[in-house]
C-alpha positions in Angstrom: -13.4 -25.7 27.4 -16.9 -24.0 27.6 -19.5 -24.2 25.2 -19.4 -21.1 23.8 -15.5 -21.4 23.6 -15.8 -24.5 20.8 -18.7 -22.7 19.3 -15.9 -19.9 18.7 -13.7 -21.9 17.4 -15.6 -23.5 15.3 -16.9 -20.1 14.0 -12.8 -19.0 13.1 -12.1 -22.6 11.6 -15.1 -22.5 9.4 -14.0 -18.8 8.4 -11.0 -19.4 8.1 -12.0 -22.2 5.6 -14.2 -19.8 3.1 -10.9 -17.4 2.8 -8.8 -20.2 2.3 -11.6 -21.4 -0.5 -11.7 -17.8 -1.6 -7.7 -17.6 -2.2 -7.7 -21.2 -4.0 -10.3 -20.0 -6.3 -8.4 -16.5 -6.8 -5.4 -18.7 -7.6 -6.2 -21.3 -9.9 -8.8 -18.4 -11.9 -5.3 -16.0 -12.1 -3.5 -19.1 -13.1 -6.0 -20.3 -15.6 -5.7 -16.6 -17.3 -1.8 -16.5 -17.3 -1.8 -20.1 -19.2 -4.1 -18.2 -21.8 -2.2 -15.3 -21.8 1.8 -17.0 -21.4 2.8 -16.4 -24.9 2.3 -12.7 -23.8 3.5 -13.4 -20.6 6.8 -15.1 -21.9 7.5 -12.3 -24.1 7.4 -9.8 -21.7 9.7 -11.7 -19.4 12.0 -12.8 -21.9 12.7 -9.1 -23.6 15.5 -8.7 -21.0 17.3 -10.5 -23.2 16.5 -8.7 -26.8 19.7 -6.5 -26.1 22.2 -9.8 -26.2 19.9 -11.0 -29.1 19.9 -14.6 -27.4 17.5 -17.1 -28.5 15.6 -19.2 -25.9 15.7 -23.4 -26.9 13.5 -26.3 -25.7 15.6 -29.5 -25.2 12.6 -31.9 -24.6 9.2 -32.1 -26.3 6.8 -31.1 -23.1 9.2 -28.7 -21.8 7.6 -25.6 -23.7 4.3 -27.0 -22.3 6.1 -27.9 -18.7 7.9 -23.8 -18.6 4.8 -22.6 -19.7 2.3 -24.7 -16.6 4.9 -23.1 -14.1 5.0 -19.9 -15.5 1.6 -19.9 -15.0 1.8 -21.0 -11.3 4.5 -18.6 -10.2 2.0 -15.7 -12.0 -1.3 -16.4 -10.5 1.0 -16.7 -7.2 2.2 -13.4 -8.2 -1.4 -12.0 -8.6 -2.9 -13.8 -6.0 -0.5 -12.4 -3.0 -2.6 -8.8 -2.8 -6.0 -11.0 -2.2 -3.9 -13.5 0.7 -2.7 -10.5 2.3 -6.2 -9.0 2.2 -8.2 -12.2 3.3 -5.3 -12.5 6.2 -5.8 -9.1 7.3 -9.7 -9.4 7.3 -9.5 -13.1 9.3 -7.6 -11.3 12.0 -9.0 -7.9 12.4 -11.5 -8.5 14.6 -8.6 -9.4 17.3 -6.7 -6.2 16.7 -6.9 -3.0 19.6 -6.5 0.2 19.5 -3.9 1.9 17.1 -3.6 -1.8 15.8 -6.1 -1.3 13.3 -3.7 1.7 11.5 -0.6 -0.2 11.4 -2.2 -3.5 10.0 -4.2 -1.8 6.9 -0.5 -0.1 6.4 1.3 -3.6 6.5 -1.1 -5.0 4.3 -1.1 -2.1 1.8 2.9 -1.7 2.0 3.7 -5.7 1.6 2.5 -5.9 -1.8 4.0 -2.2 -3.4 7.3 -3.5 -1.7 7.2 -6.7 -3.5 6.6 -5.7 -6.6 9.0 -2.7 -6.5 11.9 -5.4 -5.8 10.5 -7.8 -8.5 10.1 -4.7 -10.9 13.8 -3.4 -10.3 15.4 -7.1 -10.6 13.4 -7.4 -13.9 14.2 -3.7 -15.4 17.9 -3.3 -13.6 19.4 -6.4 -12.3 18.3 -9.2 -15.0 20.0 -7.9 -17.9 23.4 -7.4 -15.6 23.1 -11.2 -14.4 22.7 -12.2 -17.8 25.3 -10.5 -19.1 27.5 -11.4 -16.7 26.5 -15.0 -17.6 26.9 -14.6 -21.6 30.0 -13.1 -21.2 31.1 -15.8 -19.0 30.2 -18.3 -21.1 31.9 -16.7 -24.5 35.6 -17.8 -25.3 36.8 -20.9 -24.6 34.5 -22.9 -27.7 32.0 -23.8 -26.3 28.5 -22.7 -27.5 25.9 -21.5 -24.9 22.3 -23.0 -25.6 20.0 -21.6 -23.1 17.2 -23.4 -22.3 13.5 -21.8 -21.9 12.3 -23.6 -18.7 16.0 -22.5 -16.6 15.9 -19.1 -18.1 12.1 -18.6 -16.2 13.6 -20.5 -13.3 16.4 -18.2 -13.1 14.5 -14.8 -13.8 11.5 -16.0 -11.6 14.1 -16.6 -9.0 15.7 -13.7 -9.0 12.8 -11.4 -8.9 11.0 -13.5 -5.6 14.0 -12.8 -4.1 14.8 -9.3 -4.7 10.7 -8.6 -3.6 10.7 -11.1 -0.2 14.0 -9.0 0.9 12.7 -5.6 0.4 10.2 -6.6 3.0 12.7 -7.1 5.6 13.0 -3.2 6.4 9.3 -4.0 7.0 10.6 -6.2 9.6 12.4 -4.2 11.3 10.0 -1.7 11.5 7.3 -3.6 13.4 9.7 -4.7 15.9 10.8 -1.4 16.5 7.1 0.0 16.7 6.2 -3.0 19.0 8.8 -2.1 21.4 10.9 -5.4 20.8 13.3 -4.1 19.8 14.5 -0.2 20.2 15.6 1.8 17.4 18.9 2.3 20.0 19.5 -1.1 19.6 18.8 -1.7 15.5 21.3 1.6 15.4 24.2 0.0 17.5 23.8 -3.6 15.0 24.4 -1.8 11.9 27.8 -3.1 11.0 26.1 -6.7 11.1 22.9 -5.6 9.1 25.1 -4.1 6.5 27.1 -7.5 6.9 24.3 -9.8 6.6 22.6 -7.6 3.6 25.3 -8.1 1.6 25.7 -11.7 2.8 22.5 -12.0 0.7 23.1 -10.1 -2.1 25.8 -12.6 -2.7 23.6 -15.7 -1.7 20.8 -14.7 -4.1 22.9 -13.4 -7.3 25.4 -14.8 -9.5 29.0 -14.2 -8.2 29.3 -11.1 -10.1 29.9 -7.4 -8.0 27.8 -5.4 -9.7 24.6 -6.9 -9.3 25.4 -7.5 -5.5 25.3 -4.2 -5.5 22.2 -3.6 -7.1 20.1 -5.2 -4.7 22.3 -4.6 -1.6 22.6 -0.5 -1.8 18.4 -0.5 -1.6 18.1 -2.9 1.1 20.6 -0.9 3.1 18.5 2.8 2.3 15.8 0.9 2.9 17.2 -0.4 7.0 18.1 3.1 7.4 14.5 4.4 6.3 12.6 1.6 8.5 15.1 3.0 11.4 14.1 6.5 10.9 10.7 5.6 10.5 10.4 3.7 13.3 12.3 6.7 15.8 10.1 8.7 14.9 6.5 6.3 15.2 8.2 5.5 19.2 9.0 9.7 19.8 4.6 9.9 18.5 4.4 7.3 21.2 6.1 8.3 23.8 4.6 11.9 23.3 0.9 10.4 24.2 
């Protein structure tokens, strides 16, 4: 290896260092505020539940303390994602060509709205159908349901990560049908096992009841058949060059 060849790599690892620094700091300062702010925080997240007028208990002395660190975690995560995608965009544009350029400042601007539009509609839509389905499970046989503050964030948190990392699979499927790995021919003829392994999902990441199966299948499926279109139509632009 050349001399100026280490002297570039050394330039990328030492960049690639500050935005790693640069995200920590982002981070911990986002966590740092959501400890302030959790009370607030837990409220918000929690008001799914106001129309079942269930009441949240702590079972051990730190756990309030414990649900309220990892709420804090899981938000300055939250917060933090728009700045990784950013700094990951930044640390690998100068090796992009061409039209390259475009469809990176659209991944990195379509990543985050797709997350938070499947975390947003699992909070407002699919929460309060899981946890119904779960009180109404538990009611009826004697025994009484305690719910407990730390599982009830685990579970919601859960929930919502999920329903945003699968709405970026459309995303997916678009860039390999833009890069030419796969055709939109050939995404077309595998429908039956994307609608297959979309619902496979659904039923993986929510509680055994249909409806909200449902709920977060039906927009991952519009969503395949949008990236599809999408993507036809990006390869005809292509082709027409």
């Amino acid at each position: 290896m050349s001399l100026n060849n280490t002297n570039e790599w050394v330039e990328h690892l030492a960049e690639l260092r500050r935005r790693v620094i640069a995200v920590l700091v982002v981070f911990f300062a986002a966590a740092v505020a959501a400890f302030v702010l959790s009370s607030y925080i837990a409220a918000f997240l929690t008001a799914p539940l106001d129309v079942f007028q269930v009441k949240l208990y702590t079972f051990a002395p730190a756990e309030k303390f414990m649900a309220y660190m990892r709420l804090s975690a899981w938000t300055g995560a939250v917060f933090t994602a728009p700045f990784f995608c950013l700094q990951a965009g930044l640390f690998l544009w100068p090796g992009l060509r061409g039209n390259e350029h475009r469809y990176a400042f659209a991944v990195l601007f379509i990543v985050p709205i797709l997350f938070l539009l499947g975390a947003g509609l699992c909070y407002r839509f699919m929460a309060p159908v899981v946890f119904g389905f779960f009180l109404s499970f538990g009611a009826g046989d004697g025994v009484e349901s305690l719910w407990s503050l730390r599982e009830y964030l685990s579970l919601l948190f859960g929930l919502m990560i999920a329903a945003g990392l699968l709405l970026q699979l459309p995303l997916g499927l678009l860039a390999l049908i833009v890069s030419g790995i796969v055709s939109a021919e050939q995404a077309a003829r595998s429908r039956p096992h994307a609608i297959f392994l979309i619902f496979l999902s659904a039923a993986l990441l929510t509680p055994p009841d249909v409806v909200s199966q449902v709920m977060l299948a039906v927009p991952l499926y519009l969503l395949f058949e949008g990236a599809l279109g999408l993507g036809r139509i990006i390869r005809r632009g292509k082709r027409g060059k």
